[in-house]
LOGUMAR-89792 format. One record per residue: residue number from 1; residue in one letter; x, y, z of N, C-alpha, C in turn. Coordinates in nm, 2 decimals. Example, Ala and Ser with C-alpha at 12.3 -4.5 7.8 and 13.67 -1.06 7.14 Angstrom:
+------+-------+--------+--------+--------+--------+--------+--------+--------+--------+--------+
! mipa ! lumfi !    npx !    npy !    npz !   capx !   capy !   capz !    cpx !    cpy !    cpz !
+------+-------+--------+--------+--------+--------+--------+--------+--------+--------+--------+
!    1 !     a !   1.32 !  -0.57 !   0.78 !   1.23 !  -0.45 !   0.78 !   1.32 !  -0.33 !   0.78 !
!    2 !     s !   1.28 !  -0.22 !   0.71 !   1.37 !  -0.11 !   0.71 !   1.29 !   0.00 !   0.79 !
+------+-------+--------+--------+--------+--------+--------+--------+--------+--------+--------+
% end
This chain:
+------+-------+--------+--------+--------+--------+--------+--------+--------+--------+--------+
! mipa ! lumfi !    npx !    npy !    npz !   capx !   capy !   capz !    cpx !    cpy !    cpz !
+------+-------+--------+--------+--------+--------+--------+--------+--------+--------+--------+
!    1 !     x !   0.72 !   0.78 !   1.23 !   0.62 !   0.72 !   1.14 !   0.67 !   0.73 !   1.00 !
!    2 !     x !   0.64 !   0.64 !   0.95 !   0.68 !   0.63 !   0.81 !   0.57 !   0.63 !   0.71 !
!    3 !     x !   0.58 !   0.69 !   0.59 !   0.45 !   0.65 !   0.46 !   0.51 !   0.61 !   0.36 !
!    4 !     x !   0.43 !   0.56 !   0.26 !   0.50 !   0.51 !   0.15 !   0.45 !   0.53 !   0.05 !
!    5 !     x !   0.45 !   0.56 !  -0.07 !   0.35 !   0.58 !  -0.16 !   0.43 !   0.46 !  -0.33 !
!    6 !     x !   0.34 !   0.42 !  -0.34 !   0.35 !   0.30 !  -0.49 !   0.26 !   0.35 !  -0.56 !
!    7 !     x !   0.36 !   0.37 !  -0.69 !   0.29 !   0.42 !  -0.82 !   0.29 !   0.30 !  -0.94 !
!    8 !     x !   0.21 !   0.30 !  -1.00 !   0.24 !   0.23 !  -1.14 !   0.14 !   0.26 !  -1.25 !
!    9 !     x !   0.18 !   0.20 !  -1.38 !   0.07 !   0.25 !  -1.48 !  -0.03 !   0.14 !  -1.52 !
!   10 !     x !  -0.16 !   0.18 !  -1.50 !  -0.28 !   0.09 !  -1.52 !  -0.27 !   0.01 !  -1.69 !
!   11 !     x !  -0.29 !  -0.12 !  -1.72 !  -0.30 !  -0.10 !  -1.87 !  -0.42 !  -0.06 !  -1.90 !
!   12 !     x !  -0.43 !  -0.04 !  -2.02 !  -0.50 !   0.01 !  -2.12 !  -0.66 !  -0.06 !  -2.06 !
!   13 !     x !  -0.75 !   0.01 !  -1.96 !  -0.92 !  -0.03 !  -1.96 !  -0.88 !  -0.13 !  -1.86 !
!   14 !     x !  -0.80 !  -0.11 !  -1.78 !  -0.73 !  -0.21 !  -1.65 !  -0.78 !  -0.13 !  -1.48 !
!   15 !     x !  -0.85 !  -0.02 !  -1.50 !  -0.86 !   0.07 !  -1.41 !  -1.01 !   0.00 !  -1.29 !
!   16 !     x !  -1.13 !  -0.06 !  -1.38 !  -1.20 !  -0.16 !  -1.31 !  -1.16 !  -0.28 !  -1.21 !
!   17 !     x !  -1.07 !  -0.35 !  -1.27 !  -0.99 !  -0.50 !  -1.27 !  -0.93 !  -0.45 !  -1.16 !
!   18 !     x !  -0.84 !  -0.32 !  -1.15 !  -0.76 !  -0.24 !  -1.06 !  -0.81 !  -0.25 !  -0.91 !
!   19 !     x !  -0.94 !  -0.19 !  -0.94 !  -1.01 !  -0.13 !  -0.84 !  -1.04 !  -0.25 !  -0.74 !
!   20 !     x !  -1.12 !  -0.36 !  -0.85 !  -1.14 !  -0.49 !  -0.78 !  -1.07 !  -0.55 !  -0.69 !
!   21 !     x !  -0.92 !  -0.55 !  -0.75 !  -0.83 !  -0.63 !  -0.67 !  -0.77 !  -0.56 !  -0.54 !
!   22 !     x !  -0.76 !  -0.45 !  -0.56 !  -0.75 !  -0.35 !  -0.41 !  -0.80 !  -0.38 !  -0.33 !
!   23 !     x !  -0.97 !  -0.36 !  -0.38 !  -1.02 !  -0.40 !  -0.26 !  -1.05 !  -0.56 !  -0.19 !
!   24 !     x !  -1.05 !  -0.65 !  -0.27 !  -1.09 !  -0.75 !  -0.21 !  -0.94 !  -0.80 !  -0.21 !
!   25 !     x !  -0.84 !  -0.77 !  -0.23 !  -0.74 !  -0.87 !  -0.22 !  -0.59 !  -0.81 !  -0.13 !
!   26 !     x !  -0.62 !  -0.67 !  -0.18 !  -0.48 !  -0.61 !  -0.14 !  -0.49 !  -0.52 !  -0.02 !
!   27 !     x !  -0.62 !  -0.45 !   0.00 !  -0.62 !  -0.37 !   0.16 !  -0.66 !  -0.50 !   0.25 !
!   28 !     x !  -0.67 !  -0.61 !   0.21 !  -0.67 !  -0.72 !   0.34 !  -0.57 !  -0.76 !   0.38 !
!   29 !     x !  -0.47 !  -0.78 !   0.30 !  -0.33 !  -0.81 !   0.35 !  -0.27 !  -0.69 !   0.41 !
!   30 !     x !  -0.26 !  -0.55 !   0.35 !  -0.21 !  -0.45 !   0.40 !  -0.26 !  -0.42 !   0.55 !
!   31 !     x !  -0.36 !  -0.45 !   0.56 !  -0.43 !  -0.42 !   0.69 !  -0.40 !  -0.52 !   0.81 !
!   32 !     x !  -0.36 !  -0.63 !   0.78 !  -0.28 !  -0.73 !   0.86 !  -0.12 !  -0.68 !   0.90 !
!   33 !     x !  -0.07 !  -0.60 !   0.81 !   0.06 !  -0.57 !   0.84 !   0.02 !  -0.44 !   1.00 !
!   34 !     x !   0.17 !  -0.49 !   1.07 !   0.15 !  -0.41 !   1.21 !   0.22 !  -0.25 !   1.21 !
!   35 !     x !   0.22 !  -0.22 !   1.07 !   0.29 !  -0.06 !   1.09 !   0.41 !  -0.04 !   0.97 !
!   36 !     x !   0.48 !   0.07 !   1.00 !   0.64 !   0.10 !   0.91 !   0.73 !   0.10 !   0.97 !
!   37 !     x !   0.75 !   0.00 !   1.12 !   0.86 !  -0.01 !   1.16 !   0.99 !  -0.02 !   1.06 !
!   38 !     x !   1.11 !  -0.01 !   1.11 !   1.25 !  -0.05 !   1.02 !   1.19 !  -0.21 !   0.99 !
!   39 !     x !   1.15 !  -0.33 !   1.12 !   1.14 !  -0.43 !   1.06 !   1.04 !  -0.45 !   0.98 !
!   40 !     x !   0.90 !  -0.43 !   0.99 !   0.77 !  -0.42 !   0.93 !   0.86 !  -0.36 !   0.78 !
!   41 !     x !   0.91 !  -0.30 !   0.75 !   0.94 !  -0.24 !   0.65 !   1.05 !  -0.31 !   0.50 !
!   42 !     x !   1.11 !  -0.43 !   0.64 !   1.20 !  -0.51 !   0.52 !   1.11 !  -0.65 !   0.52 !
!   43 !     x !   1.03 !  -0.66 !   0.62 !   0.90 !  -0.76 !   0.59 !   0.81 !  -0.77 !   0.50 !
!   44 !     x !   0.78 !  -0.60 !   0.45 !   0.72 !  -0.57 !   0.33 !   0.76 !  -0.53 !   0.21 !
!   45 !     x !   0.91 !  -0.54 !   0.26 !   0.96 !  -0.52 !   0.11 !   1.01 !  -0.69 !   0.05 !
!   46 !     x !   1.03 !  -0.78 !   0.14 !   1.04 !  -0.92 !   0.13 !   0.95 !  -0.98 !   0.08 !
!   47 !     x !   0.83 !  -0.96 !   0.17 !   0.70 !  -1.09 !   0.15 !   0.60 !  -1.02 !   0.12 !
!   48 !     x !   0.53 !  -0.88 !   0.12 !   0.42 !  -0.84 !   0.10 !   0.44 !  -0.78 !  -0.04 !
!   49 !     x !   0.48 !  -0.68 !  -0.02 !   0.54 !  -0.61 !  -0.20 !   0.54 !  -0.74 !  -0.28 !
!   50 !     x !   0.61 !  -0.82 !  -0.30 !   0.60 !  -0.93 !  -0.39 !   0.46 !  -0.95 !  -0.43 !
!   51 !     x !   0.41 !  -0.99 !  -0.32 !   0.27 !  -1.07 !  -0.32 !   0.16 !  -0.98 !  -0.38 !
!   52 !     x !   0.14 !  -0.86 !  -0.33 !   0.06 !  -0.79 !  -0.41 !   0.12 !  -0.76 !  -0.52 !
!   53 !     x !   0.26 !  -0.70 !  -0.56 !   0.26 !  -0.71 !  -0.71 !   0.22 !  -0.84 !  -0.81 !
!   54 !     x !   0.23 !  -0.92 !  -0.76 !   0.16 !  -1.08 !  -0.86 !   0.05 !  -1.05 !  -0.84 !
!   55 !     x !  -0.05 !  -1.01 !  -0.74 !  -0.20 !  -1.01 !  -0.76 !  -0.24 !  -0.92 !  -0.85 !
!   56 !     x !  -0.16 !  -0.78 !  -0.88 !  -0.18 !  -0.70 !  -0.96 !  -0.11 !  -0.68 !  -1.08 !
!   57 !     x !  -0.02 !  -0.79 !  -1.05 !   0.05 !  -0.79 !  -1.23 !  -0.03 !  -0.83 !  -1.39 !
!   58 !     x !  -0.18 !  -0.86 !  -1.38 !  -0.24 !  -0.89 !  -1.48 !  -0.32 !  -0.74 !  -1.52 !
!   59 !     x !  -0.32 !  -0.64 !  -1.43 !  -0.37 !  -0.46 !  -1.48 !  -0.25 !  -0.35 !  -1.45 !
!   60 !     x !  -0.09 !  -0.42 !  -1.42 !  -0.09 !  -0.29 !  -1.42 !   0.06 !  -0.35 !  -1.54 !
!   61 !     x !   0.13 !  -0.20 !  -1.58 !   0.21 !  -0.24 !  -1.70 !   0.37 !  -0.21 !  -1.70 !
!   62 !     x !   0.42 !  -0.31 !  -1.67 !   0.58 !  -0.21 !  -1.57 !   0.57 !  -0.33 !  -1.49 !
!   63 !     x !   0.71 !  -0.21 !  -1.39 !   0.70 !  -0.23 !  -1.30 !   0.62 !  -0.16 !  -1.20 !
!   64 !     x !   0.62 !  -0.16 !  -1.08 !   0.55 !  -0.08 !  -0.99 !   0.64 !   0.02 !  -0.94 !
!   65 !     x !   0.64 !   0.14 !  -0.88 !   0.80 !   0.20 !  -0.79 !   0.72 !   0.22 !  -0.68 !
!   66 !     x !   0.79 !   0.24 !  -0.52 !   0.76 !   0.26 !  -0.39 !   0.90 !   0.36 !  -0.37 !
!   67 !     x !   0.82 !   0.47 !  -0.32 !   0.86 !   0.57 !  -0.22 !   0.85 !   0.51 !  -0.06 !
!   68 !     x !   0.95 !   0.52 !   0.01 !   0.92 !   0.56 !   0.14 !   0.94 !   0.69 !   0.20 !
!   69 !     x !   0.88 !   0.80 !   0.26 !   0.91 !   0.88 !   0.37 !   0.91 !   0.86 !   0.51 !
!   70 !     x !   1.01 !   0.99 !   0.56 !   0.96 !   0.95 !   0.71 !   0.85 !   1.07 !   0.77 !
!   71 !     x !   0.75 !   1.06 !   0.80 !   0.67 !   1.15 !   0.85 !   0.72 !   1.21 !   0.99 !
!   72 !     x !   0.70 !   1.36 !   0.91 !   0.73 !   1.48 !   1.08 !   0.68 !   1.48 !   1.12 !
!   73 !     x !   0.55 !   1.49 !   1.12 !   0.43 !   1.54 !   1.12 !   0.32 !   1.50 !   1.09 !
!   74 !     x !   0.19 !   1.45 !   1.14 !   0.08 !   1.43 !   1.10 !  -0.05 !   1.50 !   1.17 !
!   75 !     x !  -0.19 !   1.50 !   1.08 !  -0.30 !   1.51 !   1.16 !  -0.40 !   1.42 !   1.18 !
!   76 !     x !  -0.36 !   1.30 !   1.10 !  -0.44 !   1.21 !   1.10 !  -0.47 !   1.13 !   1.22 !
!   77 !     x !  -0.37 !   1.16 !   1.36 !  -0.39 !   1.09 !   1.45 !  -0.47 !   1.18 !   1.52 !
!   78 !     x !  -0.44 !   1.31 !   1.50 !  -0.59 !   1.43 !   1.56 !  -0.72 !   1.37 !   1.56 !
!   79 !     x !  -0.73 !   1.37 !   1.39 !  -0.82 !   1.32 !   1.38 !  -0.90 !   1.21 !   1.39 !
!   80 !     x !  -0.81 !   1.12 !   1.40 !  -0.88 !   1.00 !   1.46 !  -0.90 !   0.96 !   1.62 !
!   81 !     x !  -0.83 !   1.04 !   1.69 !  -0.86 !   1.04 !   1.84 !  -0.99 !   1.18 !   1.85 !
!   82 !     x !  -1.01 !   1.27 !   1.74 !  -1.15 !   1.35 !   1.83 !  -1.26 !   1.28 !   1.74 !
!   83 !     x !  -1.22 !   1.18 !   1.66 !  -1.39 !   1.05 !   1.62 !  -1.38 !   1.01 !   1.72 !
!   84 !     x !  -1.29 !   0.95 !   1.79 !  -1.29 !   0.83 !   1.91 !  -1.37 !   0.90 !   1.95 !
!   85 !     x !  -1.34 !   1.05 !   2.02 !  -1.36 !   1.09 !   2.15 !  -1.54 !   1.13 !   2.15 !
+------+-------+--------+--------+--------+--------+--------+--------+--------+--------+--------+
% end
């Protein structure tokens, strides 16, 4: 499993505008993506990364940077199989 984490700097009173576009614009695309495969991964560094950075290029000031890790370890799948259960 892999995670990723993207940082960047909000501009100046950009942190509302921020908020907006996350949620209505950018966890809907992110949530269509199928995972962090090796390919999911050059698919989102191709076509998706692009795309949300232009949705958010009008609040944030830079560039953006993206970490990937590979995860050892997680408990989030604990946890979400004893909600299922």
């Amino acid at each position: 499993m892999f995670a990723r984490k993207v940082s960047m700097h909000l501009k100046v009173d950009g942190a509302a505008e921020f908020k907006k576009k996350i949620e209505s614009e950018v966890i809907p695309i992110l949530r269509k993506q199928a995972g962090f495969l090796d390919e999911i991964t050059l698919l989102y560094n191709r076509a998706t990364f692009p795309e949300v950075t232009k949705i958010l290029a009008s609040v944030i000031d830079g560039a953006a940077r993206v970490q990937t890790y590979e995860v050892l370890n997680s408990t989030i799948l604990k946890t979400v199989a004893a909600v299922a259960a």
